[in-house]
ROVEXKOL-128231 format. One line per 4 residues: number of its first residue (from 0); their letters; for each residue y, x, z of C-alpha. Coordinates in pm, 1 decimal. Each point is the difference from the previous one (the first is absolute). Layout:
# residues N
NUM	A	Y,X,Z; ... .
END
This chain:
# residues 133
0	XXXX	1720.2,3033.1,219.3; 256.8,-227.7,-113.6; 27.1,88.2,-316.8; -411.0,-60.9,-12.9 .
4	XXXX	92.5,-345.9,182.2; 278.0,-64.4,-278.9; -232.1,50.6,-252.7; -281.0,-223.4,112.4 .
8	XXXX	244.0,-258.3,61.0; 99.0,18.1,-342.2; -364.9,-5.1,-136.1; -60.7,-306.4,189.0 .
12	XXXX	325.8,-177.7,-136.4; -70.6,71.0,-379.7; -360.4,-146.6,105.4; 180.1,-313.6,108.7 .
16	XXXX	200.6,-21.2,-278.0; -285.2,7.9,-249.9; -128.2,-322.5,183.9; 305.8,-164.7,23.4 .
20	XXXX	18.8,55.0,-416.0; -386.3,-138.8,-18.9; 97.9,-266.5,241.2; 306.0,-120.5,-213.6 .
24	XXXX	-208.0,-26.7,-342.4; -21.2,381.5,-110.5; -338.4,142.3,-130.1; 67.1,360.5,-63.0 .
28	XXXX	-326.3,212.2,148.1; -80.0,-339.1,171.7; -347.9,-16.8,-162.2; -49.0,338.9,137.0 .
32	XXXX	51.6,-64.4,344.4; -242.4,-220.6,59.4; -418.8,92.3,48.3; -234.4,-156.7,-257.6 .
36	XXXX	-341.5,-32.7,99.3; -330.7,95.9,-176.8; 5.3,-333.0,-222.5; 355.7,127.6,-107.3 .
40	XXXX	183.4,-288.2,157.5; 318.7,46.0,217.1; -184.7,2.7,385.9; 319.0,-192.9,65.8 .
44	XXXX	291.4,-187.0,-128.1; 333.5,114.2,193.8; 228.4,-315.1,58.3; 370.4,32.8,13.8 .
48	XXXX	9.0,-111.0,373.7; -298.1,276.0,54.2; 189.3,281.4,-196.2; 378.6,-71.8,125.0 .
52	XXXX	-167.9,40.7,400.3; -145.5,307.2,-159.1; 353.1,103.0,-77.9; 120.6,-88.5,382.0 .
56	XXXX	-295.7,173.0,116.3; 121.7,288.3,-174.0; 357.3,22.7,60.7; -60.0,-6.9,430.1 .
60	XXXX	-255.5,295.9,-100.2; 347.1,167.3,-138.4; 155.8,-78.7,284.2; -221.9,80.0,244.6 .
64	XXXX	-23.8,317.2,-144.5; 377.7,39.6,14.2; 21.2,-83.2,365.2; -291.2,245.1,126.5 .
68	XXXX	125.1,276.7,-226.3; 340.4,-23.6,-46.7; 154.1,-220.6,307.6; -313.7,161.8,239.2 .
72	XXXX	-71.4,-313.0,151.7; -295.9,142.3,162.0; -101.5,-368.1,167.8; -122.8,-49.9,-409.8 .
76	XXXX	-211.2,287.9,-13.7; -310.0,-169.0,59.4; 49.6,-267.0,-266.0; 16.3,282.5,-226.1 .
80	XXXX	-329.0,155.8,147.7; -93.6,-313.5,-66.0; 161.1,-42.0,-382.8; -189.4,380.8,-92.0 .
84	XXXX	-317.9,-145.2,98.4; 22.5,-325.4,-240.6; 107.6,255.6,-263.0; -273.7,224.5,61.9 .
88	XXXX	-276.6,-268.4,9.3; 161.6,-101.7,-324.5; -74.2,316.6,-171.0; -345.5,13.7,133.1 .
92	XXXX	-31.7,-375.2,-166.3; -305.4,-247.4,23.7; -248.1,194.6,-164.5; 50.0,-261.7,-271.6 .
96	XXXX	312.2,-44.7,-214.7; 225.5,196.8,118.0; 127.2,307.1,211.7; -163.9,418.3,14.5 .
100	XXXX	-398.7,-149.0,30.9; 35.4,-322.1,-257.8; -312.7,-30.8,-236.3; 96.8,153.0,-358.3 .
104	XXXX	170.7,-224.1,-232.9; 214.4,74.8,-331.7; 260.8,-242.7,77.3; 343.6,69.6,-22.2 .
108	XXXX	12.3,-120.6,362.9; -263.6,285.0,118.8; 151.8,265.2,-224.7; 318.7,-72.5,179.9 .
112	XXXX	-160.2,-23.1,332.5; -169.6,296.7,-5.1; 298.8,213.6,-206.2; 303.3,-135.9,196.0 .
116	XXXX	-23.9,-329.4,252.9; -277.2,183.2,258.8; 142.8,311.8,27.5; 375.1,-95.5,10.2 .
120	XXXX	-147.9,-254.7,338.5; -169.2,329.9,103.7; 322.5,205.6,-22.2; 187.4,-299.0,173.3 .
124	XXXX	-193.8,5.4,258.9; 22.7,345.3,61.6; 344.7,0.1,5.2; 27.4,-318.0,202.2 .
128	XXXX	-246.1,141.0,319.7; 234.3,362.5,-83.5; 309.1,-175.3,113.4; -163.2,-226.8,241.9 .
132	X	-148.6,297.7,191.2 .
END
């Protein structure tokens, strides 16, 4: 279990690195991070304040993750019940741009989503309620 918790920790760092790079100017895989709706326009515009509390959000995920699974602070457990539920809703989606049930699209964005962002929040929420249990 801890090496599970270790490596979901580390998943959720490099995640909060890659915003802290957007956040500080850098726009590798940026554009493909970010759902475009059915007109083709961005369905948002991620500001640096926005993306950078993405990034804290993010690294107490890591942490969290750390303490239930590695430390065994059991008191934390139900904040990661809690964190595998977000995750899995995530997957699931809106039923609109993005996550498992998103209408089709051939953006880069849904592509991704579909090949690599909704099942990686799937898996992390697996893991998550795993070591939460």
């Amino acid at each position: 279990m801890i090496i599970l918790a270790l490596l979901l920790s580390a998943i959720f760092l490099i995640l909060s690195a890659i915003h802290i790079y957007w956040a500080l100017g850098g726009d590798a895989g940026k554009t493909a991070a970010i759902p475009v709706k059915d007109d083709g326009q961005r369905s948002f515009t991620p500001s640096k304040t926005g993306t950078l509390a993405v990034a804290l959000a993010l690294f107490c995920f890591a942490v969290l993750v750390f303490c239930i699974g590695v430390q065994n602070i059991t008191v934390l457990r139900p904040l990661g019940w809690l964190l595998a539920l977000v995750l899995f809703l995530r997957a699931i989606g809106d039923f609109k741009l993005i996550g498992f049930f998103k209408r089709p699209s051939a953006s880069v964005f849904a592509r991704n989503d579909s090949r690599f962002y909704s099942p990686l929040c799937l898996l992390l929420a697996a893991g998550i309620l795993y070591i939460s249990l």
